[in-house]
N, C-alpha and C positions, 0 to 999 in steps of 0.2 A: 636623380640629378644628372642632367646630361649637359656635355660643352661643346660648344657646334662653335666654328670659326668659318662665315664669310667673309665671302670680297667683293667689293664692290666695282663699280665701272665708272670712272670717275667723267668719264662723256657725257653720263646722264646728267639733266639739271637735277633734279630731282637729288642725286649724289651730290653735288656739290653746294646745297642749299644744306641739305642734314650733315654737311661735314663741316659747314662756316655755323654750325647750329645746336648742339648737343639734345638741346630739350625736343626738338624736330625729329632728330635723329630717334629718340626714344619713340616718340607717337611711332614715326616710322616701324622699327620694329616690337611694338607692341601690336599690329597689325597681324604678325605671324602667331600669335597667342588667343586672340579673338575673333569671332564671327565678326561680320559686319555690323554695325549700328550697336555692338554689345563694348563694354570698359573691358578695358584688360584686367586681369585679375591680380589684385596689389599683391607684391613680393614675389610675380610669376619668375621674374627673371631680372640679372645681372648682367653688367655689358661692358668693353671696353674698347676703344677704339686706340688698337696698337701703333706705338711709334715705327715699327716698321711694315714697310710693304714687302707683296711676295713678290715673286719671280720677274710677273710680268707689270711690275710696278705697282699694282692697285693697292688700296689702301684693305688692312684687313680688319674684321672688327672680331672680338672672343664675346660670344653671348651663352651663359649660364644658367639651366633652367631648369624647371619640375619637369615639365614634360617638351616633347619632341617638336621643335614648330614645325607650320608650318608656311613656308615662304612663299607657294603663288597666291598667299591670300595679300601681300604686300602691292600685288598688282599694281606696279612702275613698270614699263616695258624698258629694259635696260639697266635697270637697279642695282640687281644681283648677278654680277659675273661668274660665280660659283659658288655651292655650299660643299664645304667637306665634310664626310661622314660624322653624326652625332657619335660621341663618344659616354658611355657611359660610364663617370664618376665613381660610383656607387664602387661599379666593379674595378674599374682603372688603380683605382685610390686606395683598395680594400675600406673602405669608410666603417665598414661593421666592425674590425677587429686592430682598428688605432692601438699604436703604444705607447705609453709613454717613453720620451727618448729618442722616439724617429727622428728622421730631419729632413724637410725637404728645402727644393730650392721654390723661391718663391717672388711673383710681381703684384703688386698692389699700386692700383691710383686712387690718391686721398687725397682729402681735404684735411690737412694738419690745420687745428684752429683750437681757440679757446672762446670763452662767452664773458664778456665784460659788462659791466650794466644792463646787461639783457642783449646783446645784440652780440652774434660770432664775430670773431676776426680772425683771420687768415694767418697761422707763423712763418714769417717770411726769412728768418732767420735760422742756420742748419741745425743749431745746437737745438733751438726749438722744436724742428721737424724730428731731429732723433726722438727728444724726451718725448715725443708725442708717438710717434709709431712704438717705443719701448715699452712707454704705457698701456698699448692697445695691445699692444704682446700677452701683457700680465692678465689684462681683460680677458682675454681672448686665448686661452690655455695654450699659447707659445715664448718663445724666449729666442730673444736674439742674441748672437754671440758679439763678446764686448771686445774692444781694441787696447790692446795694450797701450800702456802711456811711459811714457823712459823718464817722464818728471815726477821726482819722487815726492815731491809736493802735491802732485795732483792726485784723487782717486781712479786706479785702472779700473772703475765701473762707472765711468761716469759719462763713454761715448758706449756706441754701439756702431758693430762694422755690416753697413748697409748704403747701397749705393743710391746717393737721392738726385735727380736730373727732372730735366723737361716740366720744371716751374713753367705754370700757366694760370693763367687768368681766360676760365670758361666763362662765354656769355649766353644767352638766350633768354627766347621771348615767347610768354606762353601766347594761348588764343585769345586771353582778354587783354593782351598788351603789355599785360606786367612783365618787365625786361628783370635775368635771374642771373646772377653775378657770384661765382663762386671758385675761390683759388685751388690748386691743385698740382700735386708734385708725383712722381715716379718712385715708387720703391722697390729696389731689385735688391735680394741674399740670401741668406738662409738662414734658418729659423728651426728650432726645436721645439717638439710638441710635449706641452710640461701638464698638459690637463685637456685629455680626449673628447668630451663631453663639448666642453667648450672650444675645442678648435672645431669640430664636428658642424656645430652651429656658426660658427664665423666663418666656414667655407660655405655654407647654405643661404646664410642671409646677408654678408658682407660687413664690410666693416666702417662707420663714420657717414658722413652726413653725403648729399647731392649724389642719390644712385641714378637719380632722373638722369643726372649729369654725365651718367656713363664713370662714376665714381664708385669705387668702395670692392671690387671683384677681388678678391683675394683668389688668385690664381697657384696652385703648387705642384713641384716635379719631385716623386722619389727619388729620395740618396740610398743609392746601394748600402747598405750595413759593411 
């Protein structure tokens, strides 16, 4: 599993159509995954296009994968302003020898939603978005740490201390026209690993619905013990 972070050059059209574009942007780097005229390979890879830029402004995007891309098959003359070195997971993470108890710091873009008569809808609401990432917690063999409450009426388990930002409404349009509409929020904290097995797999395959979307990367930094 390796994590490779480009940037892009936002002069390009080409950049600036996959950036007003999400499901674009995926075709785009599903190109570094496949031959020519071949599909990319479902669940090859995870992707996020960061709230901030580097240095020299460009927009950077975190792309997550089985194997190594690779980028001149993307062939945009301009596209790609830099790749920085793949980084190997595997080893970075220690991923073979998880414990329980660790703690890392951790970014996640999701789609907080529920399914009402057959059809998702979006939690637009904060108390929603917790109980929904705290849920995926449980899922997903982590645990987030809770907020204390000074109302003695209220239960001290009933938030969790996680920073949620950058509410959006992603749009895009596939190649048969069908236009794809899906909400999305920022999750930044820390999070402890309560079941190895299962964070193991939520760092691999991600977490919640619209990955096309550049949704779902569960990204984490070791905490020193």
């Amino acid at each position: 599993m390796f994590l490779n972070r480009i940037h892009l050059d936002p002069r390009c059209r080409d950049v600036r159509r996959d950036l007003s574009d999400p499901y674009q942007l995926h075709s785009t780097l599903c190109r570094a995954f496949s031959v020519p005229d071949t599909k990319c390979p479902e669940g090859e890879f995870l992707w996020r296009l960061e709230p901030e830029t580097d240095s020299t402004g460009y927009p950077c995007i975190l792309v997550q994968s089985r194997m190594i891309p690779d980028w001149t098959r993307i062939s945009v003359k301009g596209w790609l302003a830099k790749a920085d070195p793949a980084i190997d997971l595997q080893v970075r993470l220690k991923l073979d020898s998880l414990k329980i108890g660790q703690r890392f710091r951790f970014r996640l873009r999701a789609n907080p939603c529920v399914t009402r008569n057959g059809k998702r809808m979006g939690l637009m609401r904060l108390e929603g978005q917790e109980k929904w990432v705290s849920l995926k917690g449980e899922q997903h063999g982590f645990l987030l740490p809770r907020l204390a409450s000074f109302d003695l009426a209220e239960s001290p388990q009933e938030r969790v201390d996680v920073r949620i930002s950058q509410e959006q409404m992603f749009r895009g349009s596939q190649r048969s026209g069908n236009a794809i509409k899906i909400f999305s929020v920022l999750y930044d904290g820390l999070l402890t690993v309560t079941e190895s097995n299962k964070f193991r797999d939520a760092l691999q395959t991600g977490i919640g619905h619209g990955k096309v979307m550049g949704l779902g990367l569960l990204s984490v930094v070791p905490i020193p013990f």
